[in-house]
C-alpha positions as CSV (number, residue, x, y, z in Angstrom):
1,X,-17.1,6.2,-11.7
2,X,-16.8,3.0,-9.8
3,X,-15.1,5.6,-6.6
4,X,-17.9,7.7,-7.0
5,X,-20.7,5.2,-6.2
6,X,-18.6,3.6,-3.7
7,X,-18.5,7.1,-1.9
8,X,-22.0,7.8,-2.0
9,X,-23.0,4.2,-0.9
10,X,-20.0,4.7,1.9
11,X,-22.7,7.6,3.5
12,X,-26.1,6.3,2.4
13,X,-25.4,2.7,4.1
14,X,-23.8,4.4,7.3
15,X,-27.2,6.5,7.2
16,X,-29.3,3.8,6.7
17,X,-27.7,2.0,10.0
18,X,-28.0,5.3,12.0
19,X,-31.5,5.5,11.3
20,X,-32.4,1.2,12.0
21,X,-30.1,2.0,15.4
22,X,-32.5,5.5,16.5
23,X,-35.8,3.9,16.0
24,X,-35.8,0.0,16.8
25,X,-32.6,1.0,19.4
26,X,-33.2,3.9,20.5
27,X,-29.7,4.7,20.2
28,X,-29.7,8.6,20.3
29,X,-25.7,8.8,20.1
30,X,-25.3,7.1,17.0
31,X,-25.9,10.6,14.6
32,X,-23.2,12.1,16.8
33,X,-21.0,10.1,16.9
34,X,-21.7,10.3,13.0
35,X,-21.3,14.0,12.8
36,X,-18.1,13.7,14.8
37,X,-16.5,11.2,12.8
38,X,-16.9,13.5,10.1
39,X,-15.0,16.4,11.8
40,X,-12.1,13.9,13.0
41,X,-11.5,12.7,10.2
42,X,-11.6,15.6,8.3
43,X,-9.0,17.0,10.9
44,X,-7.1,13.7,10.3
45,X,-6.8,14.0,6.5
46,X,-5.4,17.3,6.7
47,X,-2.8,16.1,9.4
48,X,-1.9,13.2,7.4
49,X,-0.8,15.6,4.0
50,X,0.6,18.1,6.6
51,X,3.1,15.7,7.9
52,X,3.4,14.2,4.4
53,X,4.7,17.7,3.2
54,X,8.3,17.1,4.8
55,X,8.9,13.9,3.2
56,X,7.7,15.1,0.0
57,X,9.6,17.9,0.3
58,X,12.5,15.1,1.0
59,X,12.3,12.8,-1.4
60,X,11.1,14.6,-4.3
61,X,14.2,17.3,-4.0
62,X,16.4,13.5,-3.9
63,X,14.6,12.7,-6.8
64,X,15.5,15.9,-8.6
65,X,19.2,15.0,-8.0
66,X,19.0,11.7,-9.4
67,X,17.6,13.1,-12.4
68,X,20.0,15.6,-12.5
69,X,22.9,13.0,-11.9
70,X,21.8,10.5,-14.2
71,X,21.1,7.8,-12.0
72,X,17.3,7.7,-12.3
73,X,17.7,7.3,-16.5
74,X,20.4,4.7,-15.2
75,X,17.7,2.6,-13.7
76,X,15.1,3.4,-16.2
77,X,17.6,1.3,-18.4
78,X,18.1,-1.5,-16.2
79,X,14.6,-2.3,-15.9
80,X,13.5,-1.1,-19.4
81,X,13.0,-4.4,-21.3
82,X,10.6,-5.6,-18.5
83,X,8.7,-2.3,-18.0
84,X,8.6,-1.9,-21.6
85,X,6.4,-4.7,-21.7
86,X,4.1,-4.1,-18.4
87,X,3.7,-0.6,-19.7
88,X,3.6,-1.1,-23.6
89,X,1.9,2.7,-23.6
90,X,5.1,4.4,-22.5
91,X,8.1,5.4,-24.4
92,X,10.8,3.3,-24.3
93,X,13.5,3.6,-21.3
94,X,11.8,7.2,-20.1
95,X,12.7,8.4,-16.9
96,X,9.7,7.4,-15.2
97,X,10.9,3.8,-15.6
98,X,13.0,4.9,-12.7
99,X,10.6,6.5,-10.5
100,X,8.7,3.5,-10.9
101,X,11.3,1.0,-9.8
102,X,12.4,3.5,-6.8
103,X,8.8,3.4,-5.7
104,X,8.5,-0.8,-6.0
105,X,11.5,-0.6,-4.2
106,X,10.7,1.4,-1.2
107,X,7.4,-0.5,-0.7
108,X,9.5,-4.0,-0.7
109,X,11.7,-2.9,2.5
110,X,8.8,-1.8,3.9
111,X,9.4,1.9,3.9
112,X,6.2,3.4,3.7
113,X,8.1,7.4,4.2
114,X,9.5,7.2,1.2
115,X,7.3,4.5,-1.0
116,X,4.8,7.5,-1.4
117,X,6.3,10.7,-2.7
118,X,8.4,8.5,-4.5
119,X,5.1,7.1,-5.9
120,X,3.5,10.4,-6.1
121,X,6.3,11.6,-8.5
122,X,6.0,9.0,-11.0
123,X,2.2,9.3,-11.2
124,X,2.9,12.6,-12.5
125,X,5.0,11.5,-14.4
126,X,2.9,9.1,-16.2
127,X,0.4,12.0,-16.1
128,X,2.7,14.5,-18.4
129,X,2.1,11.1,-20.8
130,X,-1.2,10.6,-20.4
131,X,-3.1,12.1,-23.6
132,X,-6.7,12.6,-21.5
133,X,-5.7,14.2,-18.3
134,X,-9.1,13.0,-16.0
135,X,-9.2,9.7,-17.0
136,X,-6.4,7.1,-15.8
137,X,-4.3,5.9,-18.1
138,X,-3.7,2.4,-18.4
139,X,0.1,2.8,-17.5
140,X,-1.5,4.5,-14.1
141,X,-3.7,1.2,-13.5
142,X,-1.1,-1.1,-13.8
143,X,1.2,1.2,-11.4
144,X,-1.5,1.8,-9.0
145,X,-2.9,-1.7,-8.8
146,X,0.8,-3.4,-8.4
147,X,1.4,-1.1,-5.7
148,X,-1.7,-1.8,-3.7
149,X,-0.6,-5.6,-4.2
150,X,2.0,-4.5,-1.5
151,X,5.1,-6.8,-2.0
152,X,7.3,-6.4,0.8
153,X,10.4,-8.8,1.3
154,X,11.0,-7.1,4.8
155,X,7.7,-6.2,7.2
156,X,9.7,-3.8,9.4
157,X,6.8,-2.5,11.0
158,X,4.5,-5.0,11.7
159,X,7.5,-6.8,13.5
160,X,8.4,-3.8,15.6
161,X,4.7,-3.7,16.9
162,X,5.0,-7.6,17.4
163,X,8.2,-6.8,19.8
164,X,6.3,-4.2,21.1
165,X,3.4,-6.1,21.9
166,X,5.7,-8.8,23.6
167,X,5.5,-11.5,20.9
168,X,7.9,-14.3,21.7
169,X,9.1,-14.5,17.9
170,X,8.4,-11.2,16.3
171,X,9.5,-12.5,12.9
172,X,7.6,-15.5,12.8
173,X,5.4,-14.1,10.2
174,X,8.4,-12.9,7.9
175,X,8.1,-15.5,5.3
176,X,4.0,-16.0,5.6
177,X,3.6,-12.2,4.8
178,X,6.8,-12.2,2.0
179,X,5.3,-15.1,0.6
180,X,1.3,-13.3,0.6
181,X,2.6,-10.2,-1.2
182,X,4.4,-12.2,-3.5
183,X,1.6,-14.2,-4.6
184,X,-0.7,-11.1,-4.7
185,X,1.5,-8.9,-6.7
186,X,1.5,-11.6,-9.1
187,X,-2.1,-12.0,-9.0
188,X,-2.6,-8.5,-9.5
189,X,0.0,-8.3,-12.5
190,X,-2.2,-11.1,-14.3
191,X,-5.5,-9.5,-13.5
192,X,-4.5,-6.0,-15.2
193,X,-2.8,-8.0,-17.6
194,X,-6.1,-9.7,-18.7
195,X,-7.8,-6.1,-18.7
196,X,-5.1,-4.4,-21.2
197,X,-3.8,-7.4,-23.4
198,X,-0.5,-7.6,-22.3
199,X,1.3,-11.0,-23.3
200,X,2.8,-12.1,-20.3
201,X,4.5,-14.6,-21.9
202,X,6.9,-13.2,-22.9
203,X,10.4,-14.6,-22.8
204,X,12.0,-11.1,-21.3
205,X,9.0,-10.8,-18.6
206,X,9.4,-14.3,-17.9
207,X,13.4,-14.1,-17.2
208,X,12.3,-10.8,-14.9
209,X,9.8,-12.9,-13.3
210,X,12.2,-15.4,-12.5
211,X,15.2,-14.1,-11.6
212,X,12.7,-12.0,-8.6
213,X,11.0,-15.1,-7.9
214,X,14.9,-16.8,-7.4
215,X,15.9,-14.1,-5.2
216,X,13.1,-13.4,-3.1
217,X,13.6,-17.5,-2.7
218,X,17.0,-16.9,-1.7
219,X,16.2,-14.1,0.5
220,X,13.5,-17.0,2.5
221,X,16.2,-19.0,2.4
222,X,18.6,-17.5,4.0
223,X,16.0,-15.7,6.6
224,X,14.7,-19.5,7.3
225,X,18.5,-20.7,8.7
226,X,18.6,-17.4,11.2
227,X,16.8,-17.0,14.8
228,X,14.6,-14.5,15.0
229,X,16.9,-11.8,16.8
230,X,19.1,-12.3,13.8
231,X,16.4,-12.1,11.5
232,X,14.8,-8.4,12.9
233,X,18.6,-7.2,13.3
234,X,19.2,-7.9,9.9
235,X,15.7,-6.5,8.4
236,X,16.7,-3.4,10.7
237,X,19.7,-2.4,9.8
238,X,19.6,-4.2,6.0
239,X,17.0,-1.3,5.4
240,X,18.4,1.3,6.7
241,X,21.6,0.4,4.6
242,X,20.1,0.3,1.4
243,X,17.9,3.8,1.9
244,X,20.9,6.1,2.9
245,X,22.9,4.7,0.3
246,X,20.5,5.3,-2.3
247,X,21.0,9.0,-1.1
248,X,24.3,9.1,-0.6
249,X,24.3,7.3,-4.2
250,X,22.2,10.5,-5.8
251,X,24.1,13.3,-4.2
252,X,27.5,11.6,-5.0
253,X,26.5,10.9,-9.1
254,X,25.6,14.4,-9.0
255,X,28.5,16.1,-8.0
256,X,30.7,13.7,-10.0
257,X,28.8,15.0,-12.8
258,X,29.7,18.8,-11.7
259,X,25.8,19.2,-10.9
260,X,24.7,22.1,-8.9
261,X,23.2,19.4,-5.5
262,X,22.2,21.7,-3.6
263,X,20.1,24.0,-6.2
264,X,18.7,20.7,-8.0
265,X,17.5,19.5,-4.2
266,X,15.8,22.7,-4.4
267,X,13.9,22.6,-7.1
268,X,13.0,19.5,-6.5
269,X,11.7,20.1,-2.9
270,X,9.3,22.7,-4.1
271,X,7.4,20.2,-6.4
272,X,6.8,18.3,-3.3
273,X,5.2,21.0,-1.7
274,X,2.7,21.5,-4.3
275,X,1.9,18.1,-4.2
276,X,1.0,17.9,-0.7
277,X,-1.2,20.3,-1.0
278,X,-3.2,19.1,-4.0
279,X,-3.7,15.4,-2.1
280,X,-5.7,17.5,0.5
281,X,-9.4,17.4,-1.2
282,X,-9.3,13.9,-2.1
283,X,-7.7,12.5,1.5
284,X,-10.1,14.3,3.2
285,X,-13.2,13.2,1.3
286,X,-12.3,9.8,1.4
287,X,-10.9,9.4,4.7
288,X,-14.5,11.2,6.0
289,X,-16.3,8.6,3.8
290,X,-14.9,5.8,5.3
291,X,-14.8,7.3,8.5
292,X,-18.7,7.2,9.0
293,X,-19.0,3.9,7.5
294,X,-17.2,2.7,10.5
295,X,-18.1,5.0,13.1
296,X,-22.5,3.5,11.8
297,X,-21.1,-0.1,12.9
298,X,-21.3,-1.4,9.6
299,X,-17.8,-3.1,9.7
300,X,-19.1,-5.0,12.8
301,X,-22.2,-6.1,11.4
302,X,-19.9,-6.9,8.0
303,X,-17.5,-9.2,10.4
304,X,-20.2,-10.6,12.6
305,X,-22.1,-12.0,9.5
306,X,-19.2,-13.5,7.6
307,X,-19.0,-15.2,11.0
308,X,-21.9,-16.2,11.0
309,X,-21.8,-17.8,7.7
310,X,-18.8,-19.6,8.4
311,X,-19.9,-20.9,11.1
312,X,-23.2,-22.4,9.6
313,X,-20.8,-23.9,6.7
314,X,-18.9,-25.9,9.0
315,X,-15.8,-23.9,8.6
316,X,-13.3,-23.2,11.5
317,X,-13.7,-19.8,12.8
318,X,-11.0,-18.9,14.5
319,X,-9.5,-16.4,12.4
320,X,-12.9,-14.5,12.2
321,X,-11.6,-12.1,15.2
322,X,-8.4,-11.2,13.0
323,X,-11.4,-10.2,9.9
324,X,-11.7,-6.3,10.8
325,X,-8.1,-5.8,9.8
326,X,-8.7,-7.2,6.5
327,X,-12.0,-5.0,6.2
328,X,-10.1,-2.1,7.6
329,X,-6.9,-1.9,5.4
330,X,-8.4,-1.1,2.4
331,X,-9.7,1.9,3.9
332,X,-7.4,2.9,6.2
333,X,-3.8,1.5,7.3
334,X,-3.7,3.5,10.4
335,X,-7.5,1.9,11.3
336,X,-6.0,-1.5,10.4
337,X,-3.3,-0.6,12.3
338,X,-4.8,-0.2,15.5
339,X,-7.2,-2.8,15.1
340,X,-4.4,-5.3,14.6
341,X,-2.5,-4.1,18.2
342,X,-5.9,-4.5,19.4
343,X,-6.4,-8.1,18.4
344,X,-2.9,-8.7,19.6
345,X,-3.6,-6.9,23.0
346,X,-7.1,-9.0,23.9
347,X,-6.0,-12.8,22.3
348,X,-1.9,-12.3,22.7
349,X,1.0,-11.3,20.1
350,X,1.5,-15.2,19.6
351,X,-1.7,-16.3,19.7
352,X,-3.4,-17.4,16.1
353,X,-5.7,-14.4,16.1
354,X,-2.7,-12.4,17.0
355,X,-0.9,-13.7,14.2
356,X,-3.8,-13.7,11.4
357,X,-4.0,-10.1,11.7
358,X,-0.5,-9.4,11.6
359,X,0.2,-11.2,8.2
360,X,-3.0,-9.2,7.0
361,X,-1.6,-5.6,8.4
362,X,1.6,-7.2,6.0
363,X,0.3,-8.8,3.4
364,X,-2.4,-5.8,2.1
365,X,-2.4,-2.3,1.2
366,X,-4.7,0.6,1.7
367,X,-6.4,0.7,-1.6
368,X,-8.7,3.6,-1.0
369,X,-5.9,5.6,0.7
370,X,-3.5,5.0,-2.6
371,X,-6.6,6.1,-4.5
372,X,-7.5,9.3,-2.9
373,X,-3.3,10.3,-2.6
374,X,-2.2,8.7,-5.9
375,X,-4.8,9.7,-8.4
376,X,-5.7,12.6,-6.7
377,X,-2.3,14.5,-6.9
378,X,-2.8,14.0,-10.3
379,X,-6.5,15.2,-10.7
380,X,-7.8,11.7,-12.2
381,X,-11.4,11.3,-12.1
382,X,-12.3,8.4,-13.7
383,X,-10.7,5.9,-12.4
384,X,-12.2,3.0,-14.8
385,X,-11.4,-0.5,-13.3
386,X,-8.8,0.6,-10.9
387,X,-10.9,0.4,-8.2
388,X,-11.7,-3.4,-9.2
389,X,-8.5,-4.4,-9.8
390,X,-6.9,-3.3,-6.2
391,X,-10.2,-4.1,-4.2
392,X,-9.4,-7.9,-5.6
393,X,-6.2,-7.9,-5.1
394,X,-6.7,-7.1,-1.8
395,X,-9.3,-10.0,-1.4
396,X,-6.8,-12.2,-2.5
397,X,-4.4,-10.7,-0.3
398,X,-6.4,-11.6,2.9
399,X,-7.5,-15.0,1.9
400,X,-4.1,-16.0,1.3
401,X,-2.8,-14.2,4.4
402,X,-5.5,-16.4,6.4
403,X,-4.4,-19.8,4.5
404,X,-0.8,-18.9,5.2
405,X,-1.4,-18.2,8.7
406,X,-3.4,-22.0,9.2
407,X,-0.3,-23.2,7.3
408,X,2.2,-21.9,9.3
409,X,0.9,-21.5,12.4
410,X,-1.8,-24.0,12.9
């Protein structure tokens, strides 16, 4: 329900700025450039699940070889005594345990490729579970709210745009982004917590906890004693590692265990497919939403006034330039994206502006985006406080990105 007003506000409050632009502006381009944000976007959202099609296709026929091999009900075990207790509504040690851990996985190196089809496939999963198909379950919130926490131990990407923007240390914001993910995925685990009555306390959730929180500690460590060529080599090529033997892993499990690879890849493909093509509707309506809200210059008039207010409360308002990628990235990463090179490219890589909006681009997700894909490949509906739950997490996720940054870099 929540989506659904947001939606409809998303078009009535770009309208309402159209209209205040023509009359007291006499901006006669502004409905235009309305109309063609709708059509570019619309264009875009269909682009975006045509090119996810091939690493759906990818990872979901991978997927199907694990299954087949074992491995996936290998690492449904491993991680069983803590999911069993996030996700209380799920049978014990099921499959999707896997799936679930393969997408956390993903999203901590910072591989975005295969983060989502290997999220797609244990929404579904979760779906076959769920006993009223529209509405999301409460195993689905958790999921989906943990993932739009974003925990990333390695920000590949946003240091690769920090080289490419010249930045003198590109992995100077490796531990304030680690460190913002970490503190929002935990956030975000309490806060769903609190909604479904899950005793976090728990002794075995606790030990989880910890031992992640102990390596992740080691992991800053050890990044800490390195320079920063070091540092991007190792997140590089540590990455890279990991994700081909995790394939190599699958396809040699499966032939050990005299299953038919190539057939099971397959099958497995095929679902992804499918998949791709459901997401279509529900990218493209949101993507067109959000589209006009920004094209109406309401994220301007949004940034401009928080600047504003700082300002008259005495607060130092430097980082206000570096705000439109925290607005932007629950709507859209590739908007957030290029508003971060752009911040980069008018104030400088290493400037504090520069850096602000890079440990936002790393230290949030695209909520609306994970939404639309996520729930939508599954046909959920009601989305009940999902849409709560991740747009404060990715509050949190921006304020603590912007205390970090004065910590760090101030």
């Amino acid at each position: 329900m929540a989506l659904n007003y947001l939606w409809i506000a998303f078009f009535l409050i770009a309208f309402v700025i159209a209209l205040f632009k023509l009359i007291f502006f006499q901006d006669t381009a502004i409905f235009q450039a309305l109309v063609t944000s709708t059509f570019d976007n619309a264009k875009t959202g269909f682009e975006i699940s045509l090119g996810l099609t091939g690493v759906m296709t990818l990872w979901l026929g991978l997927m199907k070889i694990g299954e087949r091999g074992g491995i996936v009900a290998l690492l449904a075990k491993a991680v069983g005594p803590f999911f069993n207790r996030i996700f209380p509504d799920l049978p014990k040690n099921h499959p999707v345990f896997g799936s679930i851990l393969m997408n956390f996985s993903a999203n901590m190196l910072g591989l975005d490729n295969a983060a989502t089809p290997l999220g797609l496939k244990a929404m579904k999963e979760m779906q076959e579970l769920n006993p009223t198909k529209e509405t999301a379950s409460n195993p689905q919130i958790m999921f989906l709210v943990l993932n739009t926490a974003g925990l990333t131990i390695i920000p590949i990407s946003v240091i690769v745009y920090r080289t490419q923007m010249g930045a003198a240390d590109p992995t100077d914001i490796f531990i304030p982004v680690l460190l913002t993910t970490l503190i929002t995925a935990f956030f975000s685990l309490i806060l769903v917590a609190i909604y479904q009555r899950i005793n976090l306390f728990d002794w075995v959730i606790m030990a989880y906890l910890g031992t992640a929180f102990l390596l992740i500690g080691l992991v800053i460590f050890y990044m800490s004693a390195q320079t920063q060529e070091r540092v991007a080599l190792i997140s590089q090529v540590a990455s890279n590692i990991i994700l081909f033997s995790i394939i190599v892993s699958f396809i040699a499990l499966a032939w050990l265990r005299k299953v038919n690879v190539y057939d099971a890849f397959i099958e497995g493909a095929k679902e992804g497919f499918g998949v791709s093509i459901n997401i279509i509707p529900y990218l493209v309506a949101m993507l067109v939403a959000i589209g006009v809200f920004r094209a109406s210059g309401a994220l301007d008039m949004i940034v401009n006034g928080m600047g504003w207010a700082f300002a008259q409360m005495g607060f130092d308002t430097e980082f206000v330039p570096a705000l439109p990628v925290a607005f932007m990235k629950p709507l859209s990463g590739s908007g957030a994206r290029g508003l971060m090179l752009d911040a980069m490219k008018t104030y400088g890589a290493d400037s504090f502006v520069g850096r602000v909006a890079s440990c936002i681009q790393g230290g949030t997700e695209t909520t609306f985006y994970i939404l639309a894909v996520y729930f939508g490949s599954v046909g959920i509906r009601n989305t009940r406080y999902s849409v709560t739950c991740g747009l404060i997490a990715d509050f949190v996720g921006a304020v603590i990105a912007i205390l970090l940054a004065y910590l760090f870099f101030k």
